[in-house]
N, C-alpha and C positions, 0 to 999 in steps of 0.2 A: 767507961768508954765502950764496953762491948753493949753494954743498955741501948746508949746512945747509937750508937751502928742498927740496931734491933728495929729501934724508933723508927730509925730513918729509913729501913727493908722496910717494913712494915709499910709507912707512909707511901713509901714510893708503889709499896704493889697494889694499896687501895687506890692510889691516881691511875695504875696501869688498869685495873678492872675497872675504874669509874669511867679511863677514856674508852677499854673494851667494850664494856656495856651501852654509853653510847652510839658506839660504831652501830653494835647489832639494835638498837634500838631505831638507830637513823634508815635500816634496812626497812623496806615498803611489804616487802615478803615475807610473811610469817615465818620465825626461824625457831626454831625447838630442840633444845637437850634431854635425853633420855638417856638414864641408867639401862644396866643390863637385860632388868627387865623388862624394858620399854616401858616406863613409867618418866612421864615430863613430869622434870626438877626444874626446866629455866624455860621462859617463853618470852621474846619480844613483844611489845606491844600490839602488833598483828597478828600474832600465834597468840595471845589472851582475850582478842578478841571473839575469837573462833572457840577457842576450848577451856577459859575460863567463865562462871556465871557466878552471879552476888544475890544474896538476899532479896535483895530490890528488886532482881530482876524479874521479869513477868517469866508463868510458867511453859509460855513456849519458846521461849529464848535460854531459861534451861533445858529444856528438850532438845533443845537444837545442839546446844553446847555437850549435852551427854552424848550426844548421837556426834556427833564429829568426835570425841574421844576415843570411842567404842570404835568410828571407821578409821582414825587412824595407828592403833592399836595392833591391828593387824598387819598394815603394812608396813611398820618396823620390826615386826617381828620376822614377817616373809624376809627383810632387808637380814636382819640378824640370820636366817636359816641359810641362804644363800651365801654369808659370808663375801659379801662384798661383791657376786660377783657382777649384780645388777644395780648399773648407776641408777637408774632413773625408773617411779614408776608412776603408774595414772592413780589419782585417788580424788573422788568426788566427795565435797564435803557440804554442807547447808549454810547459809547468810542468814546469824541466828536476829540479827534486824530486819531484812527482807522477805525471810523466809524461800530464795530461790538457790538451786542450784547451782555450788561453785567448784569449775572445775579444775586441778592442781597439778602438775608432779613434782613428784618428792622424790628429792636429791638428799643421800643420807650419805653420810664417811663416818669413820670409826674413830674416835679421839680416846685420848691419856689422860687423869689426869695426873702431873707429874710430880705433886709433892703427896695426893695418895694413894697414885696406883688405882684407883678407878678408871674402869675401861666405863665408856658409854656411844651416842650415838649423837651427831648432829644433824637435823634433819632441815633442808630448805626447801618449804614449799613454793613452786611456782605458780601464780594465776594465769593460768593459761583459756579461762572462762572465752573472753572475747578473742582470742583464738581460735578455739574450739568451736565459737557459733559463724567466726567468719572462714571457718572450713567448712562450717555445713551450708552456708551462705554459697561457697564458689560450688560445692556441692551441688547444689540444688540450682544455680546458675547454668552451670555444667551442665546438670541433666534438660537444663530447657536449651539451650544453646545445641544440645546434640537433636533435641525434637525437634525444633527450628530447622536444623540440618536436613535432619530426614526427612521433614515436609518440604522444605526449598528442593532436596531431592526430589520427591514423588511430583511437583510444581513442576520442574525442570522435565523430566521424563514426561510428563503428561503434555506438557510444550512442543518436545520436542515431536511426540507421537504425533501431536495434531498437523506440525508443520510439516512431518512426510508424509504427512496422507491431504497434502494441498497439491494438487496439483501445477499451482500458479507457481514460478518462483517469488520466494519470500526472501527479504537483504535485511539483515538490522547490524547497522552501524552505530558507532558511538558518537559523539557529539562532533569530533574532527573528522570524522567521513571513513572512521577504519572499520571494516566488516570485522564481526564480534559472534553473529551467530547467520547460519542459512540454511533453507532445507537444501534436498537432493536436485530437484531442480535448478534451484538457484548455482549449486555449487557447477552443474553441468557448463553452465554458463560463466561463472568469473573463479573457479578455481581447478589450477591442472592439475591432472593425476599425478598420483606419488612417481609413478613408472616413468613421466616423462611425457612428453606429448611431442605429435609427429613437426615436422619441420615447418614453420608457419604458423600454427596453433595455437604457440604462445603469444603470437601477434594478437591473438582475438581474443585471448582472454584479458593481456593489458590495454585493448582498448575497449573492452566492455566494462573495463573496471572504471576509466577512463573519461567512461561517458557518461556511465551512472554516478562516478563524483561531483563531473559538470554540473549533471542536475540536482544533486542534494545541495550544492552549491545555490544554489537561488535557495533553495529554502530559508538558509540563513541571512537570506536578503531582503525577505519578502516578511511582515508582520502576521500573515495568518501560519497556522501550528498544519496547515494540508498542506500539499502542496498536488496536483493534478497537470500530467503532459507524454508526452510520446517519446519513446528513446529508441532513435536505431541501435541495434545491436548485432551482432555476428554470430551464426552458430559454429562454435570451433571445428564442429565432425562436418556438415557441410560447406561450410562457408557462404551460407545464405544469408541475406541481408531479414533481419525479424524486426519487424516493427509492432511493439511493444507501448501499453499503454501504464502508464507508472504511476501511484498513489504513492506520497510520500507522509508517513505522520510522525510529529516530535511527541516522546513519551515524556514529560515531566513529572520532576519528585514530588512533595510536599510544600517544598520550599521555590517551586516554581522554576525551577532548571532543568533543561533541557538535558537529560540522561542517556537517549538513545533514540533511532530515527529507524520507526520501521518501512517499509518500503515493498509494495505490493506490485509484481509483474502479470502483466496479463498480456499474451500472445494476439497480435490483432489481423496476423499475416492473413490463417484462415475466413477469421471473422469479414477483411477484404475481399476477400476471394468467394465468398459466396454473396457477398453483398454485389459484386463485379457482375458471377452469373447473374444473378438474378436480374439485375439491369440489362444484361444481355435480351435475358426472355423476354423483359418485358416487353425490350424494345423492340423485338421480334415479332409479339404477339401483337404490340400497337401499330406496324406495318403492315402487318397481313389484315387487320379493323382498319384501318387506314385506307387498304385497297379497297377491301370488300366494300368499306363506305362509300369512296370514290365510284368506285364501278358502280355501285347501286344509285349514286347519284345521278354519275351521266346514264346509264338506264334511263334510269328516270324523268330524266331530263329530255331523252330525245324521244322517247315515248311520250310524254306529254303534249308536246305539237302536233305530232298527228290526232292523237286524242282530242285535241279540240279541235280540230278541224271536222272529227264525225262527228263531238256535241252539235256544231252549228248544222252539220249535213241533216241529222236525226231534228233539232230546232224545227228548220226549215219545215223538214214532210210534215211535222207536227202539224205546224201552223196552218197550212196549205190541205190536214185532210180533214174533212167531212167530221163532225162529229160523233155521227151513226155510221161509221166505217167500220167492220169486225176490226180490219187491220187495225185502227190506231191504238188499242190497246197495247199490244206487241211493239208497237212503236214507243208508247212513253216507258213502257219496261225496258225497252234497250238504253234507252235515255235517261232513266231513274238509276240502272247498274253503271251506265257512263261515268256519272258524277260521281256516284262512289270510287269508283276506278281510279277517278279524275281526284277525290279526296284523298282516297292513299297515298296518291302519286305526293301529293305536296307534304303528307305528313312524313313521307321516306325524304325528302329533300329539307324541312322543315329539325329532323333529328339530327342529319348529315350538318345543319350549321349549325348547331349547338357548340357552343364554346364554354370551354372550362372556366371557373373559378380564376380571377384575374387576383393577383396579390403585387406587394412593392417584392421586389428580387435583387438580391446582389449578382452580379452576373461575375464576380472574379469568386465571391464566395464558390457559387455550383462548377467553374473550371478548378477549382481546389480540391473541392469532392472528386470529382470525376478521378481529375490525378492521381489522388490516393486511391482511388479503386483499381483502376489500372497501373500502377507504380509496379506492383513485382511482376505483371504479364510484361509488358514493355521489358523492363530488365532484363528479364529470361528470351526474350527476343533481340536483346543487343541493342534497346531504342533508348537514347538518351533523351529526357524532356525537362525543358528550360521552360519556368513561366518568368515573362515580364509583363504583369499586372500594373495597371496605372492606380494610386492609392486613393485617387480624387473621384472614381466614377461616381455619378448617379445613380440613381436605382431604373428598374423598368416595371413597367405593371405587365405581367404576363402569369403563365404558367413556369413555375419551378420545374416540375415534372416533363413537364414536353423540352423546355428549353434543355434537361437534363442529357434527356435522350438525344437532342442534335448533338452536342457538343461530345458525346459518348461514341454514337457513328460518327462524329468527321476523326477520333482519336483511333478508333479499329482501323477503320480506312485507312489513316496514315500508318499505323504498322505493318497492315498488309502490306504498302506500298513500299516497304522497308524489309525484304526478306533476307537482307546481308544485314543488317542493322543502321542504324542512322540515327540524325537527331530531330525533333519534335519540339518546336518553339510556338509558344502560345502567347499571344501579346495583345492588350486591351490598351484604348483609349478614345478620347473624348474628341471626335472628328469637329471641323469648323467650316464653316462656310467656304466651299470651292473647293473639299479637300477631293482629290485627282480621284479616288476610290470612290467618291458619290456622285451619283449625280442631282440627287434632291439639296436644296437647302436645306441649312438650321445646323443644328449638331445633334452628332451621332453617335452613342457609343458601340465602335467598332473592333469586333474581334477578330484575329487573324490566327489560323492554325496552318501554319508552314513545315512542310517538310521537306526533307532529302530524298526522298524517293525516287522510282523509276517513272511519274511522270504521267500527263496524259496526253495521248496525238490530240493533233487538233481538229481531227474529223469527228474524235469523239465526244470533246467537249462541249458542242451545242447539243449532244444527248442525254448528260449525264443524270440533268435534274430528269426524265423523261419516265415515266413509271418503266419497269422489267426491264430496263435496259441494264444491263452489268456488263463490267469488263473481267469481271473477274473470274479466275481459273478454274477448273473443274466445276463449274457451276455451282462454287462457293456461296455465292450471295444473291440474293431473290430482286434484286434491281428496283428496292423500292425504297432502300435507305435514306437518299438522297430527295428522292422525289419529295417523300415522308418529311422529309428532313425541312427542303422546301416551303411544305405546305405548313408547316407549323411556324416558321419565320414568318411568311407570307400573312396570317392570323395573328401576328402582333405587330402586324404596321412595318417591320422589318423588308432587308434587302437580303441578300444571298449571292457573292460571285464567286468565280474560278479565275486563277491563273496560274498555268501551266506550262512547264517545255519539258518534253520527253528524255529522260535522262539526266534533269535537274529539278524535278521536286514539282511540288504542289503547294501552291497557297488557296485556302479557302477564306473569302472574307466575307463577316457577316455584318450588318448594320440592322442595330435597333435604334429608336428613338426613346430618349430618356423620359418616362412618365408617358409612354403610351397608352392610349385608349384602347381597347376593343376595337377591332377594325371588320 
């Protein structure tokens, strides 16, 4: 009986190490028992891979197996000096197949055994190889991802440098119209200071925002990636009205979407405003050539009638003397310098008709001009100007430049006439037979520049077209505006009237004929 009990311990404890050994054999991680002296008695199948070698095998695959023995030798022993008090350490071993480094830690505990009193060690190595290279991997990701940093950094700062040293204001918005980045200029204009801004001022800044979204707004209406137009805007500190010319461009990714929308201001107020003088001078200097031509014409003109009245007087004695007279000589030399005289006269009169370069003209086009050039003066005078332009006119064959300048002096004219302020209505259209303002037949395209002004008496308006004549104060105006004004009408076939009542306004109406000739 006690045999049989023996049997059966026996039996049952070879099943219990058969399922043991199992267990650790079904382990993927090399597992390893070492005696005291750190010498491996038991190894799983993945620990025999490592640190056992056969006969057969090739002698670098022994190499490899002795050199993993040798490295882990050591750190069971460190494991043994510490006394347990380091769970875990690093130990790099070789792939005696591969030949490449494999990296592990080893996790050891202290075991019994309990039927001999044998102390030893268990030791479980971890593969932690692909671990280890996908640490050097975020590693080295890391390190580009921080250089990408710093250069998007130095990008950004070099951006930014450029964009405060632009004097334009610069807007970049995101794809729904939110501002994302602006220089200094820009912010002057659509963003208030931290402090607060004075009473009213936040008006200008929400509707400079307001109106700059209006227009980013077409962009995403419109199929080209520009976009090009004019945006009134307000400056907060003055409250001046700025008219601003705006480039708008969409930045797309890779993938063709639209990222962000830069948006370039450019200041146009000045740029009017000397474009305004300059028309001023010119129109000044072409009146005062205008005179001096005039005057040199009639000169010329009433000089010439007597002059041939002495050609013929000098003709005559010619004719009538002697051949062998001393006199006649003296005679055909008065007579030889006459015609010359008589030549120059017709070449000064001959320059004086010289007419410009005749082209097709929009005539609402050049009253558009004019307006924007005088838009902020008018303002700053308190002149309100309304155009009602008819969309259907014809064109005229004339001078741009000269019709510019009319239409320039009869708008001065109407501000002067407007020293309290008033309003300024410009209206075009296409007149028809019998209309009450012509008196030629056909059609007309008639301009009418009306004002509120103080008006002209009616003594003086059969003067006004009249060279020097002026009504204006302090000897303002050289009285030839009009005249000028006249005589360039008059040179494309055109009409020119007044109508007036003192203390309600002036209308000036002009009639060209559509597709005029040179006249």
């Amino acid at each position: 009986e006690e045999v049989a009990r023996l049997r059966a311990t026996a039996e049952r404890y070879a099943a219990e190490r058969e399922w043991l050994w199992g267990m650790v054999s079904a382990v993927q991680d090399p597992v390893v028992l070492a005696d005291e002296r750190q010498r491996v008695i038991l190894a799983n199948p993945a620990a025999e891979r490592l640190l056992r070698a056969h006969p057969e095998d090739s002698p670098g695959k022994r190499t490899a197996v002795e050199l993993n023995n040798a490295l882990l030798l050591p750190a069971l022993a460190g494991y043994a000096a510490d006394q347990g008090t380091s769970l875990g350490r690093e130990l790099t071993l070789v792939d005696p197949v591969e030949g490449e480094e494999l990296f592990f830690e080893i996790i050891c505990r202290p075991v019994t055994n309990l039927r001999t009193g044998e102390r030893g060690l268990v030791a479980v190595l971890k593969d932690v190889t692909d671990l280890r290279h996908a640490a050097e991997e975020v590693q080295r990701s890391l390190g580009e991802l921080q250089h990408a940093g710093e250069e998007a950094r130095r990008e950004r700062d070099r951006l930014n440098l450029i964009l405060e040293n632009v004097a334009d204001p610069i807007v970049v918005t995101d794809p729904a119209g939110q501002i994302i980045l602006m220089n200094q200029p820009a912010e002057r204009l659509f963003q208030p200071p931290r402090e607060g801004v004075a009473d009213g001022a936040d008006t200008a800044y929400l509707a400079n925002d307001a109106k700059l979204s209006a227009f980013l707004s077409q962009l995403g209406l419109e199929a080209a990636t520009v976009r090009r137009g004019e945006v009134q805007l307000q400056d907060p500190d003055t409250d001046e009205v700025l008219t601003m010319s705006a480039t708008a461009t969409e930045v797309r990714d890779a993938l063709g979407q639209v990222t962000a929308v830069v948006t370039v201001l450019h200041d146009l107020t000045k740029v009017r405003e000397l474009e305004r003088r300059t028309l001023e001078q010119q129109l000044t200097e072409s009146e005062k050539l205008a005179a001096v031509g005039r005057l040199a014409a009639a000169v010329a003109h009433e000089i010439n009638n007597p002059l041939e009245a002495i050609k013929n007087a000098l003709y005559l004695l010619v004719t009538r003397m002697p051949a062998d007279d001393p006199n006649r000589a003296f005679l055909e030399i008065a007579n030889r310098e006459t015609e010359r005289v008589s030549a120059i006269i017709r070449q000064m009169l001959g320059f004086y008709r010289q007419t410009p370069l005749r082209q097709p003209v929009d005539v609402n086009h050049l009253l558009r001009e004019v307006s924007a050039l005088l838009e902020r003066q008018l303002r700053r005078h308190r002149v309100t100007l309304t155009l009602q332009l008819s969309p259907s006119l014809p064109l005229v064959l004339g001078s741009a430049d000269q019709l510019k300048q009319v239409f320039l002096n009869l708008f001065l004219n109407a501000q002067e006439a407007m020293p309290e302020g008033g309003r300024l209505t410009v209206t075009t259209h296409l007149a028809k037979d019998g209309d009450r303002e012509l008196l030629l037949p056909g059609g007309w395209i008639v301009v009418q520049v009306q004002d509120t002004g103080v008006g002209i008496p009616e003594e003086h308006q059969r003067h006004i077209f009249e060279p020097f004549f002026s009504t204006k104060r302090e000897q303002k105006g050289t009285g030839l505006g009009l005249w000028v004004s006249m005589g360039i009408i008059q040179q494309h076939g055109g009409q020119m009237r007044v109508r007036s009542r003192p203390g309600r306004g002036t209308t000036f109406i002009i009639a060209l004929p559509p597709g005029a000739s040179d006249g």
